[in-house]
VEXDREN-2710 file (C-alpha; in Angstrom, 1 decimal):
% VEXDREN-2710
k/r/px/py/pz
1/UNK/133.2/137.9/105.6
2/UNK/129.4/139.0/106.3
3/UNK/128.4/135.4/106.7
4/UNK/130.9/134.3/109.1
5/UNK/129.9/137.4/111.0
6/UNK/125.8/135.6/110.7
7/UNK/127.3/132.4/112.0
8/UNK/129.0/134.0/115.3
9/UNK/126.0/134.7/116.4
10/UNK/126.3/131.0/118.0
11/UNK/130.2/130.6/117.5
12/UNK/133.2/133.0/117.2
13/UNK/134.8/134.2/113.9
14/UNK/138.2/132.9/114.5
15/UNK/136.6/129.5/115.6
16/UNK/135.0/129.2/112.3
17/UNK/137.9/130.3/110.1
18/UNK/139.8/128.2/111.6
19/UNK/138.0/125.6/111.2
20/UNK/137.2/126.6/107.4
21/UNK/141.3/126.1/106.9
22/UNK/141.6/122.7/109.2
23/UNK/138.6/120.9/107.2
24/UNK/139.6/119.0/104.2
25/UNK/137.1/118.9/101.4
26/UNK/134.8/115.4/101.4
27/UNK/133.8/113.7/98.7
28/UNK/130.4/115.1/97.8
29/UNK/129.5/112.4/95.1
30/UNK/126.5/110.0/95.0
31/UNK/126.9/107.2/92.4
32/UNK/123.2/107.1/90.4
33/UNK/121.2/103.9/92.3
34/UNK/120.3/101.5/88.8
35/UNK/119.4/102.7/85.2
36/UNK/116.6/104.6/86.1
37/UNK/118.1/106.8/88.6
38/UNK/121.2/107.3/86.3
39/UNK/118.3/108.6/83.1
40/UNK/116.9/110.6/85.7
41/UNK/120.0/112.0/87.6
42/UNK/121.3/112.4/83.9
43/UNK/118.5/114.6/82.7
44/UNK/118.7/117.3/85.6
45/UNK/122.3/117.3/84.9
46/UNK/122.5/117.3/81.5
47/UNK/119.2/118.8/80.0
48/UNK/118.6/121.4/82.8
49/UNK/121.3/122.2/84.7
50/UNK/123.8/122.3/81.9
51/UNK/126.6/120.4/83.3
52/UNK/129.7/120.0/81.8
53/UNK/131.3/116.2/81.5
54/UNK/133.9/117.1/84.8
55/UNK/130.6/118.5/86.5
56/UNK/128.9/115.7/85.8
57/UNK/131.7/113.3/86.9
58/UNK/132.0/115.4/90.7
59/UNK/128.4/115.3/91.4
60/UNK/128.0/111.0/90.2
61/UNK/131.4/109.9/91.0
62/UNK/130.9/108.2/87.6
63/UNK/134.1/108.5/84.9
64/UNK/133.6/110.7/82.5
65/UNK/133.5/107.8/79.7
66/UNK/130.8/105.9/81.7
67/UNK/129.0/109.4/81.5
68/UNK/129.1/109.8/78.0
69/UNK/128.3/105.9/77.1
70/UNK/125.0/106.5/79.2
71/UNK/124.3/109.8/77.9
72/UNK/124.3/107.8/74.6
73/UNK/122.3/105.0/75.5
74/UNK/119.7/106.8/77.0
75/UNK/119.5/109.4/74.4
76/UNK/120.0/112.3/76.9
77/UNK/120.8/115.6/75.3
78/UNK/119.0/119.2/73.7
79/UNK/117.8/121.9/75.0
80/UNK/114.7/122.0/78.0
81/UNK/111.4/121.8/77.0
82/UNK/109.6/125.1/76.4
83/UNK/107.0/125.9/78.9
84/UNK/104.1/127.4/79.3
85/UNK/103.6/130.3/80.8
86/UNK/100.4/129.4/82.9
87/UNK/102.6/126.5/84.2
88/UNK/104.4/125.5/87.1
89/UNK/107.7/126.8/87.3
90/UNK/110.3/124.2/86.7
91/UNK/112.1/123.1/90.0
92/UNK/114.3/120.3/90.4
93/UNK/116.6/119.1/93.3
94/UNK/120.3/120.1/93.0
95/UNK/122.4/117.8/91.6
96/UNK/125.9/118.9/93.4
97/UNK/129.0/118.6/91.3
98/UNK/129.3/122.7/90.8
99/UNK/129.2/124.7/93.4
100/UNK/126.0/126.7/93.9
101/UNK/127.7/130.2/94.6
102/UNK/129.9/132.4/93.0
103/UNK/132.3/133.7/96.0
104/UNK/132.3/133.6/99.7
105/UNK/133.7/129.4/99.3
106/UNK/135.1/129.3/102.6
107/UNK/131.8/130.4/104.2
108/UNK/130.2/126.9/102.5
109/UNK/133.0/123.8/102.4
110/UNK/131.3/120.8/100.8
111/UNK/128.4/121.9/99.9
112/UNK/125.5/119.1/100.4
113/UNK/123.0/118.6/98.4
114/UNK/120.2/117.4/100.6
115/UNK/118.4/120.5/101.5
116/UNK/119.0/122.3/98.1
117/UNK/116.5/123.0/95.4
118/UNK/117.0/124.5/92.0
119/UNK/114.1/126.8/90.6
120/UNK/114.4/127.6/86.9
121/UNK/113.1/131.3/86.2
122/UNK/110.4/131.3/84.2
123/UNK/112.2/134.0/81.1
124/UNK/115.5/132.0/80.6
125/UNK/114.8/127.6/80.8
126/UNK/118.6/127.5/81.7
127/UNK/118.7/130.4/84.2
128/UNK/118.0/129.1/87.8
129/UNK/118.5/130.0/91.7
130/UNK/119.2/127.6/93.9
131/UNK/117.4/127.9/97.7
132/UNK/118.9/126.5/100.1
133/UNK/116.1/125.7/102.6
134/UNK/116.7/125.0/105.5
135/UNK/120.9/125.9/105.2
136/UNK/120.8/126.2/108.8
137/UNK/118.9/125.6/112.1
138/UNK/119.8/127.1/115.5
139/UNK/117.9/126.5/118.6
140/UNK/118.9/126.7/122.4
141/UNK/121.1/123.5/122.1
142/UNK/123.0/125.6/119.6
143/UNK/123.8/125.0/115.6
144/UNK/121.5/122.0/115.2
145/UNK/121.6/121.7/111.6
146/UNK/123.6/123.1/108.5
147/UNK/124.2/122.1/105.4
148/UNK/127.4/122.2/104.7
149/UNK/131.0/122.3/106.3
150/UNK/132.1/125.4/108.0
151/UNK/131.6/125.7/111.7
152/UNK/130.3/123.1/114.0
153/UNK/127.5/122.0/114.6
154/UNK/126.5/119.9/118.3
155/UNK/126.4/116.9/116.1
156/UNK/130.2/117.6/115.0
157/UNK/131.4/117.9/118.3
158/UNK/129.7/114.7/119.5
159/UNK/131.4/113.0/116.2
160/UNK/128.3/111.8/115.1
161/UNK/128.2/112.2/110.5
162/UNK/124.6/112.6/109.9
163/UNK/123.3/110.6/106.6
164/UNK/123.1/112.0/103.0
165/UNK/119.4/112.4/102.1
166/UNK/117.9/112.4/98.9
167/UNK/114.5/115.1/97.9
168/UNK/111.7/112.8/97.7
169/UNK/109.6/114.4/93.9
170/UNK/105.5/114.2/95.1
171/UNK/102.7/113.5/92.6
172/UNK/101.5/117.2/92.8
173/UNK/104.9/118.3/91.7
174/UNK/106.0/119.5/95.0
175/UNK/109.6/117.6/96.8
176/UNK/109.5/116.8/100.1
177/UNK/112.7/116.3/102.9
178/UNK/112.6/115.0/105.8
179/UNK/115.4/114.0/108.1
180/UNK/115.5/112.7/112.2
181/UNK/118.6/114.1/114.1
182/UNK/120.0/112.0/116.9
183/UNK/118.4/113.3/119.6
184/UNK/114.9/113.3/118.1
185/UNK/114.4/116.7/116.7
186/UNK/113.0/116.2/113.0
187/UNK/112.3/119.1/110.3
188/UNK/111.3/119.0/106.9
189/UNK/110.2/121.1/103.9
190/UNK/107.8/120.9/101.4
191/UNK/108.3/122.8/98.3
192/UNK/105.3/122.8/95.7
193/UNK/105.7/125.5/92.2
194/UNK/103.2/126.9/90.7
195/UNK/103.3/129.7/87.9
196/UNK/106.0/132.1/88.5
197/UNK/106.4/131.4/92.0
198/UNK/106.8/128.5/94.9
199/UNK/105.7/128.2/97.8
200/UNK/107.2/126.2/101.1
201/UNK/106.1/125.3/104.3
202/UNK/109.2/124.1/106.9
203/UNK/107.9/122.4/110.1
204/UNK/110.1/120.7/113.1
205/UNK/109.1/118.2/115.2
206/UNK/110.5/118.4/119.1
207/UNK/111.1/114.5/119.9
208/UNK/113.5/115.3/123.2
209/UNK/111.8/115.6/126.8
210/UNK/112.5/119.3/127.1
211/UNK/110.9/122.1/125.1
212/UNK/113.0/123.6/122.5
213/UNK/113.3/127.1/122.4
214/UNK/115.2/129.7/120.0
215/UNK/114.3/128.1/117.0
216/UNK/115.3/129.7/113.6
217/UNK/116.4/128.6/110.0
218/UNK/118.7/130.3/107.3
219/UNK/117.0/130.5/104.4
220/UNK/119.7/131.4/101.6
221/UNK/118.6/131.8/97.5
222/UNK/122.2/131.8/95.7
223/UNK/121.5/133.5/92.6
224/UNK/124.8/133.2/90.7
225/UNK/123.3/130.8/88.4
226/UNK/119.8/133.1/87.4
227/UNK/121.6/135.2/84.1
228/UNK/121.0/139.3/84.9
229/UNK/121.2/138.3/88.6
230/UNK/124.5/137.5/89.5
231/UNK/126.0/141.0/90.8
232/UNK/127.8/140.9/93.9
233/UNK/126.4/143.6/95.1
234/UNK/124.3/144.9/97.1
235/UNK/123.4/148.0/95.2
236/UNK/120.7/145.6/93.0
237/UNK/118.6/144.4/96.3
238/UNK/116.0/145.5/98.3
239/UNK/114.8/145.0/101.8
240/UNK/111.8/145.4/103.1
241/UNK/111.1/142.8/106.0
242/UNK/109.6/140.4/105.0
243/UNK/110.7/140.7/101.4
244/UNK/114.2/140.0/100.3
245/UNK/113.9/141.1/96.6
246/UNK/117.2/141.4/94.2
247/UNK/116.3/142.7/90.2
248/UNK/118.2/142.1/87.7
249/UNK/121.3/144.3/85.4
250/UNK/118.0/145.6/83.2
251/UNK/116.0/146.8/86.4
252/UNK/113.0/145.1/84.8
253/UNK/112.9/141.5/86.6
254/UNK/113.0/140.7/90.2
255/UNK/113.6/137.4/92.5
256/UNK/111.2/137.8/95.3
257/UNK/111.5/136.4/98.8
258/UNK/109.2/136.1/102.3
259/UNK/108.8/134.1/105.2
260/UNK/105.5/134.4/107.2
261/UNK/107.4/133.9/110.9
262/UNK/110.3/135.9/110.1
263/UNK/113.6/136.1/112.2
264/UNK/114.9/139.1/109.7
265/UNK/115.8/139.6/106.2
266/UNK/119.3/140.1/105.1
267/UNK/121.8/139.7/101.9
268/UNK/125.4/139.2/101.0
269/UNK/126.8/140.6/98.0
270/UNK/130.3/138.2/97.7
271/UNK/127.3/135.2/97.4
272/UNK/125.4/136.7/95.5
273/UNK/122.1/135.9/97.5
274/UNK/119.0/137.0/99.3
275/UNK/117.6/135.9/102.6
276/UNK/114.4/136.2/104.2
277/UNK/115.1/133.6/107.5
278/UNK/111.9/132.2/109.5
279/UNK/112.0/131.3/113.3
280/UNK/109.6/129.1/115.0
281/UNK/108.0/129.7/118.5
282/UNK/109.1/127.5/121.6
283/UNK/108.3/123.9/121.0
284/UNK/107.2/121.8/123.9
285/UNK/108.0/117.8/123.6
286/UNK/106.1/115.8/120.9
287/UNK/104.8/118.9/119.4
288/UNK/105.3/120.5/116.0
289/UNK/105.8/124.0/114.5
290/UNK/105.7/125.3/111.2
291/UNK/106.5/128.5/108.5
292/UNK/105.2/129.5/105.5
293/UNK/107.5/130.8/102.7
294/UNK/107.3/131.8/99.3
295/UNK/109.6/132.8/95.8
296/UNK/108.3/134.6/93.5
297/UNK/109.3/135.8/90.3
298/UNK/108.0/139.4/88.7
299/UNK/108.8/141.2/85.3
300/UNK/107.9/145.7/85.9
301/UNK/108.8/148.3/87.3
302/UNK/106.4/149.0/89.6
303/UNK/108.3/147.0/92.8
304/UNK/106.5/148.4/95.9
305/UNK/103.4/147.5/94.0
306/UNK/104.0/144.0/93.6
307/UNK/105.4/143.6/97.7
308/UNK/101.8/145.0/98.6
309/UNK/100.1/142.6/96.3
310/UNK/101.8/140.2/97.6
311/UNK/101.7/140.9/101.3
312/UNK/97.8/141.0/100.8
313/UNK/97.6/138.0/98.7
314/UNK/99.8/135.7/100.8
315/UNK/101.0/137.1/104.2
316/UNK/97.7/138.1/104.8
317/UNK/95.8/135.4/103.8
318/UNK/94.1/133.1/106.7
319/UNK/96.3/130.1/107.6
320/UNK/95.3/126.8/106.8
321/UNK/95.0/125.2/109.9
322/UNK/96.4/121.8/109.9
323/UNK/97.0/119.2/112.8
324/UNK/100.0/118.5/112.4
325/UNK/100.8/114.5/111.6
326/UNK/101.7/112.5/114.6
327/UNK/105.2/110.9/114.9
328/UNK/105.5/107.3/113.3
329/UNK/106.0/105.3/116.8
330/UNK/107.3/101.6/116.9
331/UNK/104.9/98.6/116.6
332/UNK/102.3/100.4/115.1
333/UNK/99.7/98.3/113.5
334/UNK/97.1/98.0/111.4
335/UNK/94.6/95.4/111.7
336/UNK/92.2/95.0/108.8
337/UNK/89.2/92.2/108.2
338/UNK/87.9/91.3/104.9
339/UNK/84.8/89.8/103.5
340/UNK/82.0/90.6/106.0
341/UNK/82.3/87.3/107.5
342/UNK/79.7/86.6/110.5
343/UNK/82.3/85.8/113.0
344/UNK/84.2/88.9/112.4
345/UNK/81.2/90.4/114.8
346/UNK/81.0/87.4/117.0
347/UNK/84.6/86.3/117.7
348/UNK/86.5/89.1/116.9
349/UNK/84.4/92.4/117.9
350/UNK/84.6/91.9/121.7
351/UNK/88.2/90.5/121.8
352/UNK/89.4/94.0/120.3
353/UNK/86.9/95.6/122.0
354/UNK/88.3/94.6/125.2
355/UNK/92.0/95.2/124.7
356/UNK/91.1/98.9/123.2
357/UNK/92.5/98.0/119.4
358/UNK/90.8/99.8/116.4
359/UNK/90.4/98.1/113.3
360/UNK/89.2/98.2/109.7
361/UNK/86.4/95.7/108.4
362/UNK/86.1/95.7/104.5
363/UNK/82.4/95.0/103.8
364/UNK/81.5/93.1/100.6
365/UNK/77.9/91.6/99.9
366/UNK/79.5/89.3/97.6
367/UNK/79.5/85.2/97.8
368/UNK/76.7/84.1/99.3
369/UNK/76.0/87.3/101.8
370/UNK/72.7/87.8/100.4
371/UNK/71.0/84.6/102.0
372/UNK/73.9/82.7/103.9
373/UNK/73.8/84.9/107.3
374/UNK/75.4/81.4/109.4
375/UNK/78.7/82.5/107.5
376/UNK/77.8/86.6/106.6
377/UNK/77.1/89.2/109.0
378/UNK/73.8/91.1/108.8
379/UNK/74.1/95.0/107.9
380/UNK/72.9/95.3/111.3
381/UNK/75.8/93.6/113.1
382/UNK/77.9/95.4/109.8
383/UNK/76.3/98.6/111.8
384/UNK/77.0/97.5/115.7
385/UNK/80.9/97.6/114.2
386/UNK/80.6/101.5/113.5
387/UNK/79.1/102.2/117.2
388/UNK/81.5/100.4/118.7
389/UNK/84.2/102.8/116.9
390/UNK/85.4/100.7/114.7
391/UNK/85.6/101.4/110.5
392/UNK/83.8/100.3/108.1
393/UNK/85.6/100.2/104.6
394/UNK/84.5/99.3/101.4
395/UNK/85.4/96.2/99.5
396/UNK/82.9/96.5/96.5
397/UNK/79.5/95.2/96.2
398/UNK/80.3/91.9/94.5
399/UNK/84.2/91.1/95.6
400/UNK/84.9/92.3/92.3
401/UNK/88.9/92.1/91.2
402/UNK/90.0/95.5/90.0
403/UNK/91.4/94.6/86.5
404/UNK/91.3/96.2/83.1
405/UNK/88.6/94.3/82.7
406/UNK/86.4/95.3/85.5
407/UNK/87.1/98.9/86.1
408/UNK/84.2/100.2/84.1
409/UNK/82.5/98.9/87.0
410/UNK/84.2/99.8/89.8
411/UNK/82.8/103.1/90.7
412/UNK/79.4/101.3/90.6
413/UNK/80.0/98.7/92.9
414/UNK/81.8/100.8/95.4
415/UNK/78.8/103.6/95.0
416/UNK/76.2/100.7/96.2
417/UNK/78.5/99.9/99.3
418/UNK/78.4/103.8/100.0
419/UNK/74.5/103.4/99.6
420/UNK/74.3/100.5/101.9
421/UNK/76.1/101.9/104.6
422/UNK/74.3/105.2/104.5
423/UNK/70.9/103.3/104.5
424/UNK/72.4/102.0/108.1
425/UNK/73.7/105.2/109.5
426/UNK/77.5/104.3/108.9
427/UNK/79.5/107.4/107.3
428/UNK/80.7/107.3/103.4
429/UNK/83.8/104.7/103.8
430/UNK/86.8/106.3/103.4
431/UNK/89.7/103.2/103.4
432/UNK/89.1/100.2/100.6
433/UNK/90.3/96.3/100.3
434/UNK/91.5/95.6/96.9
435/UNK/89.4/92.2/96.5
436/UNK/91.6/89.4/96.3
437/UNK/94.5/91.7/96.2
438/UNK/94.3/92.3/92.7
439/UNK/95.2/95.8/92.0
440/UNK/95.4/98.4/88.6
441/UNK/96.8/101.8/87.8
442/UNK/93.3/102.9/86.3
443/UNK/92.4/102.6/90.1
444/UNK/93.8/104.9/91.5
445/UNK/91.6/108.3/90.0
446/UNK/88.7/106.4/90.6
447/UNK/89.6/105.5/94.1
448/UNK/90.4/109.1/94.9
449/UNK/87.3/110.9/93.1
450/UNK/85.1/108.5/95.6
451/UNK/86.7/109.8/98.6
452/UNK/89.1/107.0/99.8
453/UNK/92.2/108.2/101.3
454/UNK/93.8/104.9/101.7
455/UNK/93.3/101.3/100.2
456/UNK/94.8/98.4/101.2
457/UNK/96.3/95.8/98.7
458/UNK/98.1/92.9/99.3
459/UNK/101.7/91.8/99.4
460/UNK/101.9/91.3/95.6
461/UNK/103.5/91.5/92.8
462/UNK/106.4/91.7/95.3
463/UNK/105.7/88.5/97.2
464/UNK/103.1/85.4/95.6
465/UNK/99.8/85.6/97.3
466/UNK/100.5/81.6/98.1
467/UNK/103.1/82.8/101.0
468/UNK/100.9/84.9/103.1
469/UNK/104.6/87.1/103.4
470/UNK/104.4/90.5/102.8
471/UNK/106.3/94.1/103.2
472/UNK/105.4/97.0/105.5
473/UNK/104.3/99.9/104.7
474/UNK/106.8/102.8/104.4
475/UNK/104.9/106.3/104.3
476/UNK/106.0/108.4/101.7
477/UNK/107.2/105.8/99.6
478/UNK/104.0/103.7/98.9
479/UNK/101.4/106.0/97.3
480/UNK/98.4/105.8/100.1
481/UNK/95.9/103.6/97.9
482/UNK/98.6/101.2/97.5
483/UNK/99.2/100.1/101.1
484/UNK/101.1/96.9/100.8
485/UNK/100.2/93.9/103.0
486/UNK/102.7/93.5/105.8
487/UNK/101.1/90.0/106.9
488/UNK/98.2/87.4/105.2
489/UNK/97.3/85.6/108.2
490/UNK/96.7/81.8/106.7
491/UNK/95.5/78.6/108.6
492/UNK/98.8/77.3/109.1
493/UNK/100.0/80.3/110.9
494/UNK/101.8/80.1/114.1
495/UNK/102.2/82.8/117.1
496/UNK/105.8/83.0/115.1
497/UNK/104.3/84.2/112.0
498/UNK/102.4/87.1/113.1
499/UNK/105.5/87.9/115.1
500/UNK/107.8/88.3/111.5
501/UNK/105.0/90.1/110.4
502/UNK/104.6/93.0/113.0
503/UNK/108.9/92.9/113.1
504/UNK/109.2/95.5/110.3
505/UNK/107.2/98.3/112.5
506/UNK/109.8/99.8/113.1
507/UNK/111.8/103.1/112.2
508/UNK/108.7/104.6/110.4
509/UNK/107.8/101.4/108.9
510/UNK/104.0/100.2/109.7
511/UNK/102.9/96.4/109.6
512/UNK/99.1/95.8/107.9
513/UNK/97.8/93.3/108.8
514/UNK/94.9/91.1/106.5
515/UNK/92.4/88.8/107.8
516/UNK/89.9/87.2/107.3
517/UNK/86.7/84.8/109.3
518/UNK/87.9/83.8/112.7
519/UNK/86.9/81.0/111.7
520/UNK/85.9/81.2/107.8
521/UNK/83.9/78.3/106.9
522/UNK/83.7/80.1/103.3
523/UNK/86.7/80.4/102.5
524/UNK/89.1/77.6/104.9
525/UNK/92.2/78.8/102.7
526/UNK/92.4/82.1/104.8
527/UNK/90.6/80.3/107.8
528/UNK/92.0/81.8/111.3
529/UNK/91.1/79.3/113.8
530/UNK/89.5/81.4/117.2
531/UNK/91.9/80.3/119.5
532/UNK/95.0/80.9/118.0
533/UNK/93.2/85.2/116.6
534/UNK/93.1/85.5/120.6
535/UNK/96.9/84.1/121.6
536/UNK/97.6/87.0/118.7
537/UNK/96.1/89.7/120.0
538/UNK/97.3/88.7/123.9
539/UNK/100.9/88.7/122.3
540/UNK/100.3/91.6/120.7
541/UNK/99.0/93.4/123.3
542/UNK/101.6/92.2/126.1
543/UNK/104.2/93.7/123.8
544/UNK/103.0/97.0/123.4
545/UNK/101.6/97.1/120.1
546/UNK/99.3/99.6/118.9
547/UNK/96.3/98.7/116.7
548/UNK/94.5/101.0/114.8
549/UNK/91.9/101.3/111.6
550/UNK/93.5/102.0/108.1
551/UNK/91.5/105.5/108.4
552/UNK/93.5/106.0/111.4
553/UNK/96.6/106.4/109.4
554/UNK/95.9/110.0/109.0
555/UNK/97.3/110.7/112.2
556/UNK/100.6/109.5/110.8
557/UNK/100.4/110.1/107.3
558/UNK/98.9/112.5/104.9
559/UNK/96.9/111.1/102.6
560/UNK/97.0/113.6/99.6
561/UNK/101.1/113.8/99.6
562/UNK/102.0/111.1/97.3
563/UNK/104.9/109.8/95.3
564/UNK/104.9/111.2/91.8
565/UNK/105.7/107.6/90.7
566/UNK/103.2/105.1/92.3
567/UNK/104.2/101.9/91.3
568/UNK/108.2/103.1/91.3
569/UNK/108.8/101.8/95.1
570/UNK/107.5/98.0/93.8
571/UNK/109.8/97.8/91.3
572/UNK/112.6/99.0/93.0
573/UNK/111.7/96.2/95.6
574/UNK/111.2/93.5/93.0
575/UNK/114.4/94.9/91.3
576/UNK/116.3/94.7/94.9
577/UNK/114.9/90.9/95.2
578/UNK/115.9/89.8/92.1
579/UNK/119.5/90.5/92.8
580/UNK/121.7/87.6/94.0
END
């Protein structure tokens, strides 16, 4: 009972065993959401995890004759791919549906998944460990987290059920959690492999009014599952804070653990697992605190060896030192300005200007900017727009569509942009406006060797350009040079639609706004009339909206963490409007 005797450090043994007998085992399944998250969810299951049909069946919810009809039609079956060595190690979330230790079940009733990670060892595809990271959080309001049913936690005994979560897979290869508690208090990991090891960083986030001392995680690697590992004992493992290291029957492989803020290391032979746990220092309100961790994975002899390599090559090694991202507040805004249109300077400059609202203006020298300047700025006034703090983003040099078509010719005619504004003392533009909205997969590399972190499209394919409607932007979700359109002001526009555009910020969600000439005799088919731009931005700011520049988001959101499917959240949202 060593991990009941862990747990009492917050509550007593009896109270937890007791409540280990009272609780009855939940239902732990999560039906697949449409075709492609059944192939996918199949695949882990199948391919790589090796489930059996009744496995299978516990972790879906799905009958086992639905399973093997969609095994079939998807063609899901054989053995992993091999891999090579110089690779990534495999590492997939855990599907559930078997439990992920051997013994020790009444010290983890209902296992959730949320939190779990499976990391294939590089020697046997098939052989993994699954870490558990965070399994548990304590701070000074007591057990604020764990991850699956055995002793209370303060959310428990205020009968509030916290929401399954899913891993969110990156483009880099890393997964990413995140979840918000009730009172405020958010944590998350980040998990990203690389060959024969991975490396985390776990950060929380203090959104109550008082700080938050006390603050450590259980860290737990269950190593049932990893073949040569799964002795429960404790004869096999090796402690030397802060390395949690376990080899295997043949004494020539090891499963290596650390944390970089330790809280201690420990193990637990009934498991079979390792732990190296990290603690955070005192976190005042509306600030954030972070560890770094690591698995590694090392075939010799020469143990003590390989922890001083390691303790030089990655304890010791100078932090990054990262400001950490900024909560997602309500009504936050993004105000952006297309087409270096002359009364972007004359109408709209002083009115944000005076009620302290950033904003983005995407400069074009297409249409007639070259000899029109009644309806175009001048790359002087283009240049008043930096000093006065706002950003200048690139739109290309001609309002050229990004098409298969056209992106030969892209990095060209944002490079003369970039030229252009450095001619005028304005820094290298880091946000871009998809001209007229159109957008392309081939765009993205290009976008990103140029130095834009974010880019702006519009509210399609999702919504028809003809509606002006659009969709906010949900971090995380849309890669950052695909920022959807929340709102395409139009002429007809009322005070009532810019209100249903700037709704969705909310709950993490961030409205973009596009606009164009206030007026724009050039174009009177995005035309905002003066007048009505001001009774906007005086609703806007009576209400307590924030406005800011699109380069601003990286106070919210970082720019290099992106989904490892682009375009996957715009079908899913096409697939969810289709529906009846």
């Amino acid at each position: 009972m060593k991990a009941v005797i862990v747990v009492s450090r917050v509550f007593p043994v009896l109270a937890g065993f007791l409540l280990a007998l009272s609780v009855g085992r939940a239902d732990e399944s999560r039906p697949p959401r449409g075709d492609d998250d059944l192939r996918s969810w199949l695949d882990n299951l199948v391919v790589h995890h090796g489930f059996t049909p009744a496995e299978i069946r516990d972790a879906t919810g799905l009958a086992e004759p639905e399973i093997a009809a969609a095994i079939g039609r998807f063609g899901i079956g054989g053995a992993p791919a091999p891999r090579d060595p110089s690779a990534p190690v495999k590492m997939l979330p855990y599907p559930g549906g078997r439990h992920p230790r051997l013994g020790f079940f009444d010290g983890a009733i209902d296992p959730q998944r949320d939190t779990k990670l499976s990391v294939f060892t590089p020697w046997d595809p098939r052989g993994y460990v699954v870490v558990d990271v965070p399994e548990a959080i304590w701070t000074d309001l007591g057990l604020t987290y764990l991850a699956h049913t055995h002793v209370p936690t303060i959310w428990d005994k205020a009968g509030l059920k916290l929401p399954r979560l899913e891993w969110s897979p990156r483009g880099d290869g890393s997964f990413a959690g995140e979840r918000t508690l009730p009172n405020g208090i958010a944590f998350g990991v980040r998990a990203r492999p690389g060959p024969a090891r991975v490396e985390f960083r776990w950060w929380l986030r203090n959104g109550t009014d008082k700080t938050l001392g006390g603050i450590r995680a259980q860290v737990c690697v269950m190593l049932g599952r990893a073949p040569g590992f799964a002795a429960q004992t404790n004869a096999n493992k090796l402690l030397d804070g802060p390395f949690a290291a376990v080899r295997d029957d043949a004494g020539r492989r090891w499963i290596i653990t650390a944390w970089d803020a330790l809280d201690r290391v420990w193990q637990n032979p009934p498991v079979p697992c390792i732990h190296s746990d990290p603690r955070l220092a005192d976190c005042p309100p509306g600030e954030t605190r972070e560890a770094r961790g690591w698995l590694w994975f090392y075939e010799g002899t020469d143990i003590r060896g390989e922890l001083g390599r390691l303790r030089r090559e990655y304890l010791e090694s100078p932090k990054v030192v990262r400001k950490p991202l900024e909560p997602i507040r309500d009504k936050l805004v993004v105000l952006t300005f297309d087409d270096s249109v002359a009364s972007l300077h004359a109408n709209v400059r002083p009115l944000l200007k005076k009620n302290g609202y950033g904003a983005t203006f995407f400069i074009t020298e297409g249409f007639t900017f070259a000899t029109n300047k009644t309806d175009y700025m001048t790359w002087a006034q283009i240049a008043d727009l930096h000093r006065d703090g706002f950003e200048v983003g690139n739109h290309t040099q001609t309002h050229m569509g990004v098409s298969a078509d056209s992106l030969g010719r892209l990095r060209h005619e944002i490079e003369f942009i970039n030229g252009r504004c450095a001619e005028h003392g304005i820094p290298r533009p880091v946000s871009f406006g998809y001209p007229g909205n159109a957008i392309h997969p081939g765009a993205l590399p290009i976008l990103r060797e140029l130095g834009i972190r974010f880019a702006r499209r519009g509210a399609q394919p999702e919504f028809a350009y003809e509606t002006g409607r659009g969709i906010a932007y949900e971090p995380r979700e849309d890669h950052p040079l695909l920022v959807p359109t929340t709102g395409d002001a139009r002429p007809v526009w009322t005070l009532e639609n810019l209100k249903q555009a700037v709704a969705p910020a909310r709950d993490g969600h961030i409205a973009v706004l596009q606009f164009h000439g206030v007026p724009d005799r050039d174009h009177p088919w995005v035309n905002t009339p003066p007048e009505r731009f001001a009774e906007y931005v005086g609703w806007l700011k009576a209400n307590g909206y924030r406005c800011i520049a699109m380069r601003d988001l990286a106070r919210y959101v970082d720019p290099d963490d992106v989904p490892a499917e682009p375009w996957g959240i715009i079908g899913r949202r096409r697939a969810a409007s289709a529906k009846p």
